[in-house]
C-alpha positions as CSV (number, residue, x, y, z in Angstrom):
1,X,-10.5,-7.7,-25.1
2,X,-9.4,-6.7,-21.1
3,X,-6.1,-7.3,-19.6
4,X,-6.5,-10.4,-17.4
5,X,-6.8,-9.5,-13.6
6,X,-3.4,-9.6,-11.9
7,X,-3.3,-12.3,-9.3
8,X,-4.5,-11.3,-5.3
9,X,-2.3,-12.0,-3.0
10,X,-4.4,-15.3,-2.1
11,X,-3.6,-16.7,-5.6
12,X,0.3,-15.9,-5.0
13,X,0.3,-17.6,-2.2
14,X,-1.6,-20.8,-3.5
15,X,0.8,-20.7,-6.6
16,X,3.9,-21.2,-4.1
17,X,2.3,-23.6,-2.4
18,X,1.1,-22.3,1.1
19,X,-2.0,-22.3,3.0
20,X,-4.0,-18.9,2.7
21,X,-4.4,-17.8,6.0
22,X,-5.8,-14.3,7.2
23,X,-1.9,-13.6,8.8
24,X,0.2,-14.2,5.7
25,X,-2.1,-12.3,3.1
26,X,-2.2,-9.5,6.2
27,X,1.5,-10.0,6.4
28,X,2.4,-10.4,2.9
29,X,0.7,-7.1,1.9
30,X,2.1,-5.1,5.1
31,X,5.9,-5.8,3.6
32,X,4.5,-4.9,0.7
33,X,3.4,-1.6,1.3
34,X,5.8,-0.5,3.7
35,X,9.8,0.1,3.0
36,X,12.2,-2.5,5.3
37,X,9.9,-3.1,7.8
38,X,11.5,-4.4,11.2
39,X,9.5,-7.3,12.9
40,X,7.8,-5.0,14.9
41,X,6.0,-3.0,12.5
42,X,4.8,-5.4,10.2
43,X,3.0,-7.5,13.2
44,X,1.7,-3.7,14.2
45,X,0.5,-3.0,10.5
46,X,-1.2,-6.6,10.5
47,X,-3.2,-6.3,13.4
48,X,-4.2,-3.6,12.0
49,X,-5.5,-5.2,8.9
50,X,-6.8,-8.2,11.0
51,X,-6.7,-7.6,14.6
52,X,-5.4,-9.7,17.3
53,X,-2.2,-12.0,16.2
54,X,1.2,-12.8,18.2
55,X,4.6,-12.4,17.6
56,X,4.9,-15.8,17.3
57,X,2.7,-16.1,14.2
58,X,3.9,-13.4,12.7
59,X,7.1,-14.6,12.9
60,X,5.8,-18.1,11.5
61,X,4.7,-16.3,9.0
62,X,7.4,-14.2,7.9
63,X,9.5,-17.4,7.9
64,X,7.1,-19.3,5.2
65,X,7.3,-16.5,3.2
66,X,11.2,-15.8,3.2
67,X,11.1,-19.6,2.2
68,X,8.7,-19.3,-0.5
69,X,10.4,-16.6,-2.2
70,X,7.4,-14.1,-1.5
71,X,9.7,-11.7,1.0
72,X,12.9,-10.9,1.4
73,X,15.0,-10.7,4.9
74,X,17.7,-8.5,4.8
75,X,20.0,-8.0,8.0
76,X,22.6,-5.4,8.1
77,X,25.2,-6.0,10.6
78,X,24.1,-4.4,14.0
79,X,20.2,-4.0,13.0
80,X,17.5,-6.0,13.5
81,X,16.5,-8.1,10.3
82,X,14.2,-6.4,8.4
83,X,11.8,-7.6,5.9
84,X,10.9,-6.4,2.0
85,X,8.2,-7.1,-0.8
86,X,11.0,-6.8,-3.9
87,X,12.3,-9.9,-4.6
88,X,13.6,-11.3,-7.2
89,X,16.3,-9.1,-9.0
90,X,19.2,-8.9,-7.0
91,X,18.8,-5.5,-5.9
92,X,21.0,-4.1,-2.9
93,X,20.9,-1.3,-0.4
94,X,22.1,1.6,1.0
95,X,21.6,1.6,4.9
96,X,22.4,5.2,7.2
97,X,24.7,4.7,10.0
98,X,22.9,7.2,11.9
99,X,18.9,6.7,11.5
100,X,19.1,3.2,10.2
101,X,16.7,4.4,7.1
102,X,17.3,1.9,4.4
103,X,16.8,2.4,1.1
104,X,16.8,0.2,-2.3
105,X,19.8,0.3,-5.0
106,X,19.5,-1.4,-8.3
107,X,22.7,-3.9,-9.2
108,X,25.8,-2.3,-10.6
109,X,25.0,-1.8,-14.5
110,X,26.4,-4.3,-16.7
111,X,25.8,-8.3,-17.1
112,X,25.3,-8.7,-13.1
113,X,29.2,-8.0,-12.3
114,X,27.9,-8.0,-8.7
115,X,27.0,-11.7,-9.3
116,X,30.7,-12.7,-10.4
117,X,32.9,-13.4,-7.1
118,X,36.8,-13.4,-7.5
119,X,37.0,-17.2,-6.4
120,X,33.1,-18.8,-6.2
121,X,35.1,-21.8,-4.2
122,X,32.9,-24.7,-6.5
123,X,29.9,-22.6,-5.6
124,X,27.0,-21.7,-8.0
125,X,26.0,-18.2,-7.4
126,X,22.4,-17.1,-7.9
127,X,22.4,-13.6,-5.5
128,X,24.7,-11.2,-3.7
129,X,23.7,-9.3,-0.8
130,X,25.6,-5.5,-1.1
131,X,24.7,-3.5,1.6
132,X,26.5,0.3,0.8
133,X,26.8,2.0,5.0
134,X,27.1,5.9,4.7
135,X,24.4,8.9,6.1
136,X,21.1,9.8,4.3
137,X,21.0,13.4,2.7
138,X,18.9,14.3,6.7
139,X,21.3,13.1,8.7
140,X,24.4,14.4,6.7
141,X,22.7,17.6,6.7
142,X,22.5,17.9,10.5
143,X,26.4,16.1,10.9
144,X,27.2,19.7,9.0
């Protein structure tokens, strides 16, 4: 008996709903494949996937997306938003406050304490954005 196929990215986006267009399956495997891609960069990696498309779509697209679930926007104060492919599990990050490099950290260990606010205020919490600021091992090694 096989494994049954994992879905394309054309079936993930009929599944939440969208239109499959050649941008957003372009797009949606760009964020994928790259690691907190600014705006920038992922209309650069689509066109080359697809050729020609404008900022504008790209942006239309990334917006669907975020909506959909499909990709994530972070936006660390003083940076440009950027955009990721892991959704879904709270994760958090670690951003340099030299290079900007971000990087991925899992939630604190434990039942989700990360998820637990002092005072929620009424609301019901479903994520927490953590965003840890120091210098990546490069840039601590050339602030030595």
């Amino acid at each position: 008996m096989t494994a049954p196929e994992a879905p394309t990215t054309a079936d993930e986006l009929r599944r939440v709903g969208l239109r499959v267009t050649a941008t957003r399956v372009a797009l949606l495997e760009t964020v994928r494949h790259g690691n907190h891609l600014g705006v920038e960069a992922i209309a650069s990696g689509v066109r080359q996937r697809i050729g020609h498309v404008s900022l504008q779509a790209v942006y239309e697209a990334l917006h669907a997306l975020t909506a959909a679930g499909l990709v994530r926007s972070i936006e660390p104060p003083g940076s440009p938003a950027r955009y990721e492919g892991r959704v879904g599990d709270n994760h958090h990050h670690l951003v340099c406050r030299s290079c900007g490099v971000v990087v991925d950290v899992d939630c604190a260990v434990g039942e989700a304490p990360c998820l637990t606010a002092a005072d929620a205020h009424g609301f019901s919490v479903d994520e927490a954005q953590v965003i840890y600021w120091g210098l990546c091992p490069r840039c601590s090694a050339h602030s030595s």
